[in-house]
mmJSON file of the N, C-alpha and C atoms, coordinates in Angstrom:
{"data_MODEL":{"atom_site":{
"group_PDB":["ATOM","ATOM","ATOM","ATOM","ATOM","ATOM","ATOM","ATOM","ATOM","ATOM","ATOM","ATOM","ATOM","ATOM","ATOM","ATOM","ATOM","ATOM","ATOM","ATOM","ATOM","ATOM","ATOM","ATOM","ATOM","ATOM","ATOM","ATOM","ATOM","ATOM","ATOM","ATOM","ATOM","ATOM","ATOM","ATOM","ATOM","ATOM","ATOM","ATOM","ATOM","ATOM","ATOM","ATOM","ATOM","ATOM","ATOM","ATOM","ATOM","ATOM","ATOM","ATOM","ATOM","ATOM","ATOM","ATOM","ATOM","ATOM","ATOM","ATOM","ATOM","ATOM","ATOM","ATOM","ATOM","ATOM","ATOM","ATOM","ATOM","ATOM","ATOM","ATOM","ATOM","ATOM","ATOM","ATOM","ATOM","ATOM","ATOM","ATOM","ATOM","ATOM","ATOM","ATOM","ATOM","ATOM","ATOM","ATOM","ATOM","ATOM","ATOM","ATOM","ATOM","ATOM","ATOM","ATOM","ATOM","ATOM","ATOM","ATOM","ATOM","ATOM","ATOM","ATOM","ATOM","ATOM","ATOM","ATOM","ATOM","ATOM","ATOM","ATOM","ATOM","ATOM","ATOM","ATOM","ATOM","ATOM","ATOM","ATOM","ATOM","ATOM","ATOM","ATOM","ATOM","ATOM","ATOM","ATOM","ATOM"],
"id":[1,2,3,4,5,6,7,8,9,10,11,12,13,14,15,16,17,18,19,20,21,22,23,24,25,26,27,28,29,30,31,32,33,34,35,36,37,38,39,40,41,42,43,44,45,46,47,48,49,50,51,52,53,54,55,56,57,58,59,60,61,62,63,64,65,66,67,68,69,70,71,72,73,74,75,76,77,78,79,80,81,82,83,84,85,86,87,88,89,90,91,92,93,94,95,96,97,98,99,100,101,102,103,104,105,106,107,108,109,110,111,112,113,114,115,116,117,118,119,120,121,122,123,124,125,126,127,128,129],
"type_symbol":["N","C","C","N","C","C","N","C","C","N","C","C","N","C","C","N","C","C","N","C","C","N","C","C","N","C","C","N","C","C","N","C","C","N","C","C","N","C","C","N","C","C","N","C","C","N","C","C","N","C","C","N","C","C","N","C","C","N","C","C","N","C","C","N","C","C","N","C","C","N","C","C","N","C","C","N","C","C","N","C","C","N","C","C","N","C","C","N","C","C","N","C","C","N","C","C","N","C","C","N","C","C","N","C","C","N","C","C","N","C","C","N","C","C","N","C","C","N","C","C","N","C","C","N","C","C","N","C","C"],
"label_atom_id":["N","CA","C","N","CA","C","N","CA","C","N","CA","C","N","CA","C","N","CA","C","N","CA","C","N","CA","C","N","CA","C","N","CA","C","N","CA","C","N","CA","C","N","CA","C","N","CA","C","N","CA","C","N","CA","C","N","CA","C","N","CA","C","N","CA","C","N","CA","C","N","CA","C","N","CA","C","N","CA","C","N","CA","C","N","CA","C","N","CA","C","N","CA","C","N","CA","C","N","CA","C","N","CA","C","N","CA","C","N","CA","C","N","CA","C","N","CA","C","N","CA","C","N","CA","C","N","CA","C","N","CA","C","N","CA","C","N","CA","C","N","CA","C","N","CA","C","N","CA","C"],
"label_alt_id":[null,null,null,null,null,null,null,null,null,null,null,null,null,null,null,null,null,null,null,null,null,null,null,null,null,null,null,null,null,null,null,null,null,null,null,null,null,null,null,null,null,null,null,null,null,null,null,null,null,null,null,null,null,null,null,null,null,null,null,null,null,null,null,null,null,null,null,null,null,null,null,null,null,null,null,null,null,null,null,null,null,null,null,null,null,null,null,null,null,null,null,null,null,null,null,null,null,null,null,null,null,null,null,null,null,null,null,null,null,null,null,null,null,null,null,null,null,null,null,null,null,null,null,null,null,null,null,null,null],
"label_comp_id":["UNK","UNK","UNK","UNK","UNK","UNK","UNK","UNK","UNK","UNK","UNK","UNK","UNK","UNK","UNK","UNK","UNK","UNK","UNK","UNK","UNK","UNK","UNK","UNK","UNK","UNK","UNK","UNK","UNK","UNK","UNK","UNK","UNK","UNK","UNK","UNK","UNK","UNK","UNK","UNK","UNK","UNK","UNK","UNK","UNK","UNK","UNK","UNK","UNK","UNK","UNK","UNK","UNK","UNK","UNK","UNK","UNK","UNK","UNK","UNK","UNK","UNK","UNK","UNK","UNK","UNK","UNK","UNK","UNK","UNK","UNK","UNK","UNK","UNK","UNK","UNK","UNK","UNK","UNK","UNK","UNK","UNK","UNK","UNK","UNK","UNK","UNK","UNK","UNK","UNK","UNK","UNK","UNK","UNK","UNK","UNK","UNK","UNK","UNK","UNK","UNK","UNK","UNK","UNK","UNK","UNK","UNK","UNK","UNK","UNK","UNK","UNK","UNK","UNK","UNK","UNK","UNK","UNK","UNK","UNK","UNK","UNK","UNK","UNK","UNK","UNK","UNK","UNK","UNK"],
"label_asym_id":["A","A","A","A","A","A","A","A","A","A","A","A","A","A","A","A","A","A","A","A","A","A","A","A","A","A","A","A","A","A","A","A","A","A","A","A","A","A","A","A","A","A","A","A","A","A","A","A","A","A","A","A","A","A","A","A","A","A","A","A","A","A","A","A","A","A","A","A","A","A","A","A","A","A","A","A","A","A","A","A","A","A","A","A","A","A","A","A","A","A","A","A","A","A","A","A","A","A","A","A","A","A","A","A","A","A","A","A","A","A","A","A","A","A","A","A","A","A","A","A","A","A","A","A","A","A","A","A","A"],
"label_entity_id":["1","1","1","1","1","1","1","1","1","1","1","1","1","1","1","1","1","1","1","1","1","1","1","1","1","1","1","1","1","1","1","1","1","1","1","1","1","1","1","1","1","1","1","1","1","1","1","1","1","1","1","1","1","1","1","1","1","1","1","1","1","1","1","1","1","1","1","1","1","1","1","1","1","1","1","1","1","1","1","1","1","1","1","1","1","1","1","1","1","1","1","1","1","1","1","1","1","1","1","1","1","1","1","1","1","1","1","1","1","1","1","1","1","1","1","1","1","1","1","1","1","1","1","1","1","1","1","1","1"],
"label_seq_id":[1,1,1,2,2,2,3,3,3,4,4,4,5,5,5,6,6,6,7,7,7,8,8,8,9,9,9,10,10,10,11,11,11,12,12,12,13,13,13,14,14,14,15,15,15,16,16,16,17,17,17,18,18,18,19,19,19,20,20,20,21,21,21,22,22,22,23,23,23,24,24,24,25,25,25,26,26,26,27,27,27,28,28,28,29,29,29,30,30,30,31,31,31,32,32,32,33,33,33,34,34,34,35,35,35,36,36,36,37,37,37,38,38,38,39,39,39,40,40,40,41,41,41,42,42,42,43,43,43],
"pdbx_PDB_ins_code":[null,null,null,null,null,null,null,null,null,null,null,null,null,null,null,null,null,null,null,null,null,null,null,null,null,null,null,null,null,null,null,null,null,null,null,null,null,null,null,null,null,null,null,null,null,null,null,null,null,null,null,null,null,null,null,null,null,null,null,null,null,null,null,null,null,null,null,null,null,null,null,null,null,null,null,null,null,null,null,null,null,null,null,null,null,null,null,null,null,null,null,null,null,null,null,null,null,null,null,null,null,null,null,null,null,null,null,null,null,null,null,null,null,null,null,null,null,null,null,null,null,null,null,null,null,null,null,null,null],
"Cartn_x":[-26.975,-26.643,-25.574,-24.512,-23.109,-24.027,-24.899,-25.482,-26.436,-27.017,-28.229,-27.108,-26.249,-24.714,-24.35,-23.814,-23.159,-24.26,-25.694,-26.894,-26.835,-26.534,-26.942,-25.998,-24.705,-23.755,-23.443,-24.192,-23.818,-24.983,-26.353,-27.569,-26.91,-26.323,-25.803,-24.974,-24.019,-22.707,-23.638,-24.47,-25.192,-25.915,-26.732,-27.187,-26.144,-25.163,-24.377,-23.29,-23.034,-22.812,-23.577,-25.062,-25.904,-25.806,-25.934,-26.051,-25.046,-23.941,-22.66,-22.66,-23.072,-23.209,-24.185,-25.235,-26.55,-25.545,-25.474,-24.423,-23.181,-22.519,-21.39,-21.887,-23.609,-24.236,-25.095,-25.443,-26.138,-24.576,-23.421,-22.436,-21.774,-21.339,-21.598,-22.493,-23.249,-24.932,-24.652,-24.764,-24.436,-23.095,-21.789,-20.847,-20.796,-21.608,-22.248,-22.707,-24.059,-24.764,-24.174,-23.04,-22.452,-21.707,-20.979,-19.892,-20.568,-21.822,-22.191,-22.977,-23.376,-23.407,-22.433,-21.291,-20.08,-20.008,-19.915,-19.865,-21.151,-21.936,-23.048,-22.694,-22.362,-21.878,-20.54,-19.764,-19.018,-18.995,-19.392,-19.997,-20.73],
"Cartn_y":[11.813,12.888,12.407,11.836,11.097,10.339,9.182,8.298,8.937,10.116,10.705,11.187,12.321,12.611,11.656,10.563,9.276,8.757,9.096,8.127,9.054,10.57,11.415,12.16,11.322,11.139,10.6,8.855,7.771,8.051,8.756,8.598,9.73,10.95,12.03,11.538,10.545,10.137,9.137,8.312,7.56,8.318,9.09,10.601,10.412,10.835,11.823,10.807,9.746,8.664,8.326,8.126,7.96,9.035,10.121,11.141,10.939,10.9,10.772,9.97,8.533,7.681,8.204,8.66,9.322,10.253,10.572,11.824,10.962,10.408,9.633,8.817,7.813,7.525,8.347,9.239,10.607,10.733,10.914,11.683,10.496,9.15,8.353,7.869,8.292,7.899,9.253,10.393,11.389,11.322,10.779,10.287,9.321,8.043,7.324,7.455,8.757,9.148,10.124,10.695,11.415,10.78,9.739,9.121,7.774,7.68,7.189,8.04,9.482,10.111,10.749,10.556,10.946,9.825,8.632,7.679,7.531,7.866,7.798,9.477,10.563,11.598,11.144,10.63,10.236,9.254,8.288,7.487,7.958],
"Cartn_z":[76.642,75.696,74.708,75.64,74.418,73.687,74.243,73.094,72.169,72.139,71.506,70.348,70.534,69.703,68.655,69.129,68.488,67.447,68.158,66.907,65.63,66.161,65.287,64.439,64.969,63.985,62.607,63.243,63.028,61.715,61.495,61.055,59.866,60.32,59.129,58.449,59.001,58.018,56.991,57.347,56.446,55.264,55.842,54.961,53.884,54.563,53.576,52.554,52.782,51.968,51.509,51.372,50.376,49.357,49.676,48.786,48.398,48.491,47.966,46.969,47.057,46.452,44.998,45.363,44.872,43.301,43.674,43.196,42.347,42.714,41.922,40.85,41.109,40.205,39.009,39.588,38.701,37.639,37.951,37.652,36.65,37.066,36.141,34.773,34.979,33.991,33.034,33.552,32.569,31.753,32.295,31.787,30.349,30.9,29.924,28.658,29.247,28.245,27.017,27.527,26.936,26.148,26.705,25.584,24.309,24.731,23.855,22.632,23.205,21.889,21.559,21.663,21.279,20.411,20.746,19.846,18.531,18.673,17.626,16.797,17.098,15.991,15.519,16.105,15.313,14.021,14.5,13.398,12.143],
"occupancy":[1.0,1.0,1.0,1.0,1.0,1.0,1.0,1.0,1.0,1.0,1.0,1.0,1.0,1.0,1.0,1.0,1.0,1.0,1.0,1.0,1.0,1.0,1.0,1.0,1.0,1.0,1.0,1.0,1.0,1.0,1.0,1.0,1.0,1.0,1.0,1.0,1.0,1.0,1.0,1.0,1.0,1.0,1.0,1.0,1.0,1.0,1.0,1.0,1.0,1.0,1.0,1.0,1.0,1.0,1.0,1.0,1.0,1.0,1.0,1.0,1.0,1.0,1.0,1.0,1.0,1.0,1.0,1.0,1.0,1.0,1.0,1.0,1.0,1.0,1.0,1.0,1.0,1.0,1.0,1.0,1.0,1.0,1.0,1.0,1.0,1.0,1.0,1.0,1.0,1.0,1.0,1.0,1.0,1.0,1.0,1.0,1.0,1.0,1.0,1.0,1.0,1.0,1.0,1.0,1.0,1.0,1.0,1.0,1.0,1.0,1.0,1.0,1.0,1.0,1.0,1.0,1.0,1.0,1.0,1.0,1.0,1.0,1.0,1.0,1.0,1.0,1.0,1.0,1.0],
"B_iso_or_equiv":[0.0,0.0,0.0,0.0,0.0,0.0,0.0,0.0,0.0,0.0,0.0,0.0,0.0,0.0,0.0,0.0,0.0,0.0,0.0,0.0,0.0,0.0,0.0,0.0,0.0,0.0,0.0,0.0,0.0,0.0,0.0,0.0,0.0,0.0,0.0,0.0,0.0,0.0,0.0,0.0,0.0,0.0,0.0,0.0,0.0,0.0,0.0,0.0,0.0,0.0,0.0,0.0,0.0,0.0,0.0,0.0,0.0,0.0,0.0,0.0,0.0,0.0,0.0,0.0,0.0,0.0,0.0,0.0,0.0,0.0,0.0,0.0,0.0,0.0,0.0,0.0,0.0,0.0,0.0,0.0,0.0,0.0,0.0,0.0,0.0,0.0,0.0,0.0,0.0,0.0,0.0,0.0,0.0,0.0,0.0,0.0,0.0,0.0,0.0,0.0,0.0,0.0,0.0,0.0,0.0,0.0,0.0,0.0,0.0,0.0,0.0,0.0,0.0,0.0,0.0,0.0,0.0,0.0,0.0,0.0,0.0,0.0,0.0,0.0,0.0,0.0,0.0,0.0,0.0],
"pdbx_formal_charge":[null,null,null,null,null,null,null,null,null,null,null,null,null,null,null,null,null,null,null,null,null,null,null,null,null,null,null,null,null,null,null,null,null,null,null,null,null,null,null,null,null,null,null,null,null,null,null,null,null,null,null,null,null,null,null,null,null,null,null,null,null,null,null,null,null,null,null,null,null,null,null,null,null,null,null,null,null,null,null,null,null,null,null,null,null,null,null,null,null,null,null,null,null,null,null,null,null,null,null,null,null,null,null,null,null,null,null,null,null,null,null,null,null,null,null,null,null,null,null,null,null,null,null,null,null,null,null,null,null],
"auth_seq_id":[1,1,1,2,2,2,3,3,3,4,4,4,5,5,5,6,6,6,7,7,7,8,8,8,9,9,9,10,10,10,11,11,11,12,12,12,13,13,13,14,14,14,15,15,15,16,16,16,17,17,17,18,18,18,19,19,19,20,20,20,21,21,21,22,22,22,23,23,23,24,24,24,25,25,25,26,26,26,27,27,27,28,28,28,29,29,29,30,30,30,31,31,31,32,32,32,33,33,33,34,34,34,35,35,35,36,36,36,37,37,37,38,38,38,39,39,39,40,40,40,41,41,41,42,42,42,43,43,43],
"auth_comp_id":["UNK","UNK","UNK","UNK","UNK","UNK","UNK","UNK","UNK","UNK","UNK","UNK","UNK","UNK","UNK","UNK","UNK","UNK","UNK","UNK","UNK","UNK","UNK","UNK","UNK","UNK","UNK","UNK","UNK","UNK","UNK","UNK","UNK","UNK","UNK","UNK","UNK","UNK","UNK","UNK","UNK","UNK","UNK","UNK","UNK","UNK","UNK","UNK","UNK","UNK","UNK","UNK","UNK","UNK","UNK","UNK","UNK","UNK","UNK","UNK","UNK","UNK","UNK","UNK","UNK","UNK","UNK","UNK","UNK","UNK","UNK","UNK","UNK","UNK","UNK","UNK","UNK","UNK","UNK","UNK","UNK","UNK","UNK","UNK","UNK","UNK","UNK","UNK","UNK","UNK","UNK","UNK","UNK","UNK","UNK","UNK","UNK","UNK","UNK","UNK","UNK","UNK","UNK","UNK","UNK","UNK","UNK","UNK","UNK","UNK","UNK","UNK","UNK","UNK","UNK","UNK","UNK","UNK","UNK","UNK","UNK","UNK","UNK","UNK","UNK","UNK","UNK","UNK","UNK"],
"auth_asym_id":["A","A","A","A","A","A","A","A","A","A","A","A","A","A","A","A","A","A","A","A","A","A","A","A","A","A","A","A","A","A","A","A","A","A","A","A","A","A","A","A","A","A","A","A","A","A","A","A","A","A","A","A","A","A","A","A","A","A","A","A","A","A","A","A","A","A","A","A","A","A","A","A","A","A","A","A","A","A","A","A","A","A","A","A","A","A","A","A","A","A","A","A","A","A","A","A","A","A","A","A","A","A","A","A","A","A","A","A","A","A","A","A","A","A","A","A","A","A","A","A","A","A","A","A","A","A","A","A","A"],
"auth_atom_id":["N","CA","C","N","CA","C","N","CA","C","N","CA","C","N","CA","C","N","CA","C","N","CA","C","N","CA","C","N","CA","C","N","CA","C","N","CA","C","N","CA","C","N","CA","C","N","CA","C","N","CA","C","N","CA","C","N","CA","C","N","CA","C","N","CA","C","N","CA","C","N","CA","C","N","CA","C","N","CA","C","N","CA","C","N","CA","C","N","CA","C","N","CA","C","N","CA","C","N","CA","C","N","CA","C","N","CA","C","N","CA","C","N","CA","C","N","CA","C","N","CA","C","N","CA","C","N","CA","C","N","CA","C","N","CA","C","N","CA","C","N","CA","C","N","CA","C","N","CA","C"],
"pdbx_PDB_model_num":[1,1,1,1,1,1,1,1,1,1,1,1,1,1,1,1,1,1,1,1,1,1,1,1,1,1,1,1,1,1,1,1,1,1,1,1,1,1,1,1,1,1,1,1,1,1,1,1,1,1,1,1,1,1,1,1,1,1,1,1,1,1,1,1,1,1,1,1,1,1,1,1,1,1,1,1,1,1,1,1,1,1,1,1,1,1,1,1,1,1,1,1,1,1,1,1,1,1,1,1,1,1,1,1,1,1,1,1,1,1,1,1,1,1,1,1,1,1,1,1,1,1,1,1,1,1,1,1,1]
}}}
């Protein structure tokens, strides 16, 4: 049971650092996209 727990720990924290990750890159890219048309109306 402890080891079934620990896998299904070990398997959500991965989950959830991907998504995390998932998410920080989505959140970056829109960042990007934004400041480069910030840079092209300005111009």
């Amino acid at each position: 049971f402890f080891f079934a727990f620990n896998f299904y720990f070990s398997v959500s924290l991965g989950i959830k650092s991907i998504f995390l990750s998932f998410v920080l890159g989505i959140f970056l890219f829109i960042l990007v996209i934004n400041r480069e048309t910030v840079k092209s109306v300005d111009c």
